[in-house]
Structure formats: structure tokens, C-alpha cells
N, C-alpha and C positions, 0 to 999 in steps of 0.2 A: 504493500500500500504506500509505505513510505517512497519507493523507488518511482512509483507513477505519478504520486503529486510532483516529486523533484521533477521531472520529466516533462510533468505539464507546464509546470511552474517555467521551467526553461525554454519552454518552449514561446508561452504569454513573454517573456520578456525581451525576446530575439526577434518579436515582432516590428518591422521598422516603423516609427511614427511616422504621421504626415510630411513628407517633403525631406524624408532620411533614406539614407543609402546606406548598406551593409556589407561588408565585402570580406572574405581573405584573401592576402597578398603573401605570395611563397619570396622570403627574403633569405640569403644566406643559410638557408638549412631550415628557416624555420616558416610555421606559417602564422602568419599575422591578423588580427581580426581588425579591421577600421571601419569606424563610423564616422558619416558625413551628414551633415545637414545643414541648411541655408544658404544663401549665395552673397557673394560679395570679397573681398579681400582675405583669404585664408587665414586661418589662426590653428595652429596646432598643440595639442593639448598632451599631457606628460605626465601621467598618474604616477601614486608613489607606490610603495610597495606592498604588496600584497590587497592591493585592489587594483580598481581597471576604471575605465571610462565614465562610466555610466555612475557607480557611485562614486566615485573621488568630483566629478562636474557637475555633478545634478541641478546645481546653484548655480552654473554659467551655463548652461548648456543652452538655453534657451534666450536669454540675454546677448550671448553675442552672435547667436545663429540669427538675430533680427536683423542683424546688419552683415554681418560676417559667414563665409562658409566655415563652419568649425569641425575642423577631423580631431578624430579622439583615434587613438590606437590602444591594444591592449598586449605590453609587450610578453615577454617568451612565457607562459606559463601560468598569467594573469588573465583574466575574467572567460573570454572566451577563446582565448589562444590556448593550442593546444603547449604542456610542456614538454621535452624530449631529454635525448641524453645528454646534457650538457647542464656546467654549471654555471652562473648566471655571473656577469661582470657589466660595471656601467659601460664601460669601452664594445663590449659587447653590443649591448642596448642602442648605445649612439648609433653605431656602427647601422643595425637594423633599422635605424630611422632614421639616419640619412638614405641610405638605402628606398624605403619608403617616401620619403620626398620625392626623389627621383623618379620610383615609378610613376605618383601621382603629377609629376612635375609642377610641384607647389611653388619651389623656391623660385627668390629667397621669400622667404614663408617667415612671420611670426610666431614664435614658439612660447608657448607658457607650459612651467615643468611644476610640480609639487615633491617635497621630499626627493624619492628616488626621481621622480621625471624632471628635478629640477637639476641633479648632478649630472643625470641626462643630456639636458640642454648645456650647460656649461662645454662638456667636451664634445656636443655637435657644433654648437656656436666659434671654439679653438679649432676644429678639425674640419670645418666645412664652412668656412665662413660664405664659400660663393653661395650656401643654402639658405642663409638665417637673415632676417631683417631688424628683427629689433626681440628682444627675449625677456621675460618673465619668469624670475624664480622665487621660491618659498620654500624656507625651509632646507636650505641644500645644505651641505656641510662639507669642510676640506678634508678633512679625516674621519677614520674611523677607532678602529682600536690601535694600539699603539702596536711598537714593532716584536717587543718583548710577548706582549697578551696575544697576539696573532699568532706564535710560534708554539706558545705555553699550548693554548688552546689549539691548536696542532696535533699534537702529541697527550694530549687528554686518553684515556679510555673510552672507547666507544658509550659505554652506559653512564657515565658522564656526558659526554658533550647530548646524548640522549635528554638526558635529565633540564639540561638548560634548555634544550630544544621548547619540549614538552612545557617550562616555566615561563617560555616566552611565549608559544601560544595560546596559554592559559592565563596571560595578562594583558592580550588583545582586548576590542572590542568585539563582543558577540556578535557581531554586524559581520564583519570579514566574512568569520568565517560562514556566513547562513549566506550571506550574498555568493561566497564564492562555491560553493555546492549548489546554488541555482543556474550557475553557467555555465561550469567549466565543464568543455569537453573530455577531461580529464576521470571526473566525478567524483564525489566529496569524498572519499574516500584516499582523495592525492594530496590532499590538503596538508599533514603535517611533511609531505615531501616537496611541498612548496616553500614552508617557513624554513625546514632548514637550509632551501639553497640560499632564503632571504636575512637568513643567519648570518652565512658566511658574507654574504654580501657585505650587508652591513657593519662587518668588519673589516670591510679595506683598507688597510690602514694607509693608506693616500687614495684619494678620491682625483684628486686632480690638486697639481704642483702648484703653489704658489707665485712660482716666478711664467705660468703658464695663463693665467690669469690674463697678463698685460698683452695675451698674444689675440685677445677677443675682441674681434673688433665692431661688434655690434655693439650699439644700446641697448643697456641691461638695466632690468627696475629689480632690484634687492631687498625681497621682502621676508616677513619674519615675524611671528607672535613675541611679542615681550614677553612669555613665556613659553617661548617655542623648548624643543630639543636642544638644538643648536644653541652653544652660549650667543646670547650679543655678541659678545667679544668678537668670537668665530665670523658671523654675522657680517662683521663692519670690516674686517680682514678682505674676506671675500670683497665688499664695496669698493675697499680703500686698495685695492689688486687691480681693480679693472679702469681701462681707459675713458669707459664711456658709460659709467654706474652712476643710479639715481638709489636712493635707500628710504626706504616706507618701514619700521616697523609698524604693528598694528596693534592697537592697545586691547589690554583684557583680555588676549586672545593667546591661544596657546602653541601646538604644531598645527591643528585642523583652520588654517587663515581662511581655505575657501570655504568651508561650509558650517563656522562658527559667525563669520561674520562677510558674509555676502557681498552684501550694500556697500557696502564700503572698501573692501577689496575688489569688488565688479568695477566701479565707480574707477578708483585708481587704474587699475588695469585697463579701463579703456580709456582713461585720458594719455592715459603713457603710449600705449599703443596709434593712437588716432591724433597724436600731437603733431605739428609739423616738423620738419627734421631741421631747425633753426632752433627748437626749443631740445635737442641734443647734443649739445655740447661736447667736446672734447676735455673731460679733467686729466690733468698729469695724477699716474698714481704718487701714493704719497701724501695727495695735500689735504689743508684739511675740507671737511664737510661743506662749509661755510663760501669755499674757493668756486 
């Protein structure tokens, strides 16, 4: 009983809305699920980790599809992407979405990333800059676990590194995982072998170099909950790296920027986006905020 609700459940959700397109795209090995809707100046969307499109955007989705054509992708193993043998790395990730640019021939395309889609965008935006136009991140971070704890945790016992597995997905939101047993081709049942490639991920301990930062030559809006994951500190590193950084933290607001508070990250997001390119500036890294 339970396998045919999921089933159906999966199926009501795959339904395309009004004036949406669904598609997969076979990229580097993998195949990729993208959703399109609206028409006008592309903007592409970059979920964080261990969700996908449809719930990490819900809150923009329809806001900038009134102006904007808005692709959402759901990268290798996430929502309705199928996962396969491989382990998961952002350089990876970029890799497939530039890839995907390409075939849709978006670029240079507007990228807005969350969490993992925003470390995403950082190394599309260094690695492809003839793709990217102007970029949107939340929540990204330069590192991960340092280089000693990446090595330790290495060499752990299997029923250890088990055991943190297991505490880290049991200190998600109940949402993850009910959302992602309603899509995934995989079937809820893949679930705890999704969190642990998102484990290791989320230990890299270099995400993207700091002296690699000044090689991005888009305009980037740098944003962040005042109580995001990411220190501040981390935060304004990341701003005060790049050539052409504006910096938004968002107050009262935590990691979840887009769908804690909407209005006012939509709001931002599309004046940054829809500004004219007189109002992006060139700052030297370095200087301060104020410059």
C-alpha cells in the first residue's frame, strides 16, 4: 500500500504545470532532470544538498518565471535525477552544469546557487566564465572540514563513520527526506546512500581557493543569514575575494535565506539581477565594504 501511494504521489508531482517543460539531459555519464518555465531572460537555479528544485525554489519559482524563463536542474542523485556509481564533488557538479548550459545554450545565463548550488556556481562562474552573467549565492562556504579531520575521518571504522552517517540524517528536517522518497527514481529506500555521498561532500576541505576567487569575473551578490552555517567571517572572505561582489546578509534568518524569508531575498535578487550593468562596479579585492 505504502509503495503505490509513493508511486502515485510521484507521479501527481512530475506533473508539468501550466507553461512548464520537463526534460532529462544525458550529461557526462549522468542523466539530469531540468525544469523550465516562463519566458524571458534565463535565470538558472542551484539547489543545495540533499534536495532539488522544486522544494529548495518553491518561493521563487513563480516570481521570477513572470518575467524570467527559470531552469531548475536537479543535480546527480537529487530529486528526480537518477544516482549512479560515482561519488559526488562540486567540481563535479559545475562540470555537469556547465555542460547543461551548453546543451540548452542558455549562456551567458544568470545563475542563482543555495548552499551546495551556490559552491556550485562559484566554480562555474571561475571555470566558464564565457557561460555566466551575473550570479547569486547563499550560503556557500570556502571550506569544509579541515585537513587533519578529512584524513582522521578517512581511516575511521566502517561502523563509525556508519554511526555519524545515521546522526546526521536523523538531525535533518523530516521534509528531505518525505520529499525525496516522493521523486526519486532511485526510491526511498536510497536515501541514507544519498546522505552519505552528501557526507563526504560536505567535507571538502577546500571548496574553492581563495586566491581563485579574484579569477571570477562576473557580478556576484553574496548573501547569507546572520545566522547562516557559514561564519560571517567566512561570508565577507568570500565578498572581500571577489572582483565584482555586492554583500546582502539577511537578518533573523538562518541557512534557509530563500524560503525563510522570500520577500525580501526575491526582492534583492531581482534588483541585482535586473540592474543595469553601470550599477556593477569593479571593487579591487581587498578594500573595504564602504569603497
Amino acid at each position: 500500500m505504502r509503495t503505490a501511494f509513493l508511486v502515485a504521489l510521484s507521479f501527481l508531482t512530475s506533473i508539468p504545470a501550466q507553461g512548464s517543460a520537463h526534460e532529462y539531459y544525458e550529461v557526462n555519464g549522468a542523466k539530469l532532470y531540468i525544469e523550465s518555465v516562463g519566458k524571458g531572460a534565463p535565470v538558472l537555479f542551484l539547489h543545495g544538498g540533499l534536495m532539488f528544485f522544486d522544494n529548495a525554489y518553491a518561493k521563487q519559482r513563480d516570481y521570477f518565471a513572470a518575467h524570467h524563463r527559470v531552469i531548475g536542474i536537479d543535480q546527480r542523485g537529487h530529486g528526480h535525477s537518477l544516482d549512479g556509481p560515482w561519488q559526488l564533488s562540486y567540481q563535479l557538479m559545475a562540470d555537469d552544469t556547465a555542460a547543461v548550459i551548453q546543451k540548452l545554450k542558455l549562456g551567458p545565463v544568470d545563475v542563482v546557487g543555495h548552499s551546495d548550488g551556490a559552491n556550485i556556481a562559484m566554480l562555474l562562474a571561475r571555470d566558464h566564465p564565457e557561460l555566466v552573467r551575473r550570479v547569486v549565492i547563499s550560503g556557500a562556504n570556502l571550506r569544509g572540514w579541515s585537513a587533519e579531520v578529512w584524513e582522521t575521518r578517512r581511516r575511521l571504522p566502517p561502523a563509525q563513520v556508519e554511526e555519524k552517517i545515521t546522526n546526521l540524517a536523523a538531525s535533518l528536517p523530516p521534509y528531505f527526506r518525505s520529499d525525496y522518497a516522493a521523486v526519486s527514481p532511485d526510491g526511498p529506500d536510497h536515501w541514507l546512500a544519498l546522505v552519505t555521498k552528501c557526507f563526504w561532500l560536505w567535507g571538502q576541505p577546500i571548496v574553492i581557493d581563495t586566491n581563485d576567487l579574484k579569477k571570477i569575473q562576473a557580478p556576484v551578490l553574496v548573501m547569507a543569514g546572520d545566522h547562516d552555517f557559514t561564519p560571517i567571517e567566512e561570508t565577507t572572505e568570500i565578498f572581500r575575494g571577489l572582483m565584482r561582489g555586492q554583500l546582502f546578509i539577511v537578518p533573523e534568518t538562518g541557512h534557509g535565506t530563500f524560503q525563510s524569508r522570500p520577500e525580501l531575498v526575491n526582492l534583492a535578487v531581482s534588483r541585482f539581477l535586473d540592474a543595469p550593468d553601470s550599477e556593477m562596479p569593479v571593487r579591487q579585492t581587498g578594500a573595504s565594504i564602504n569603497q
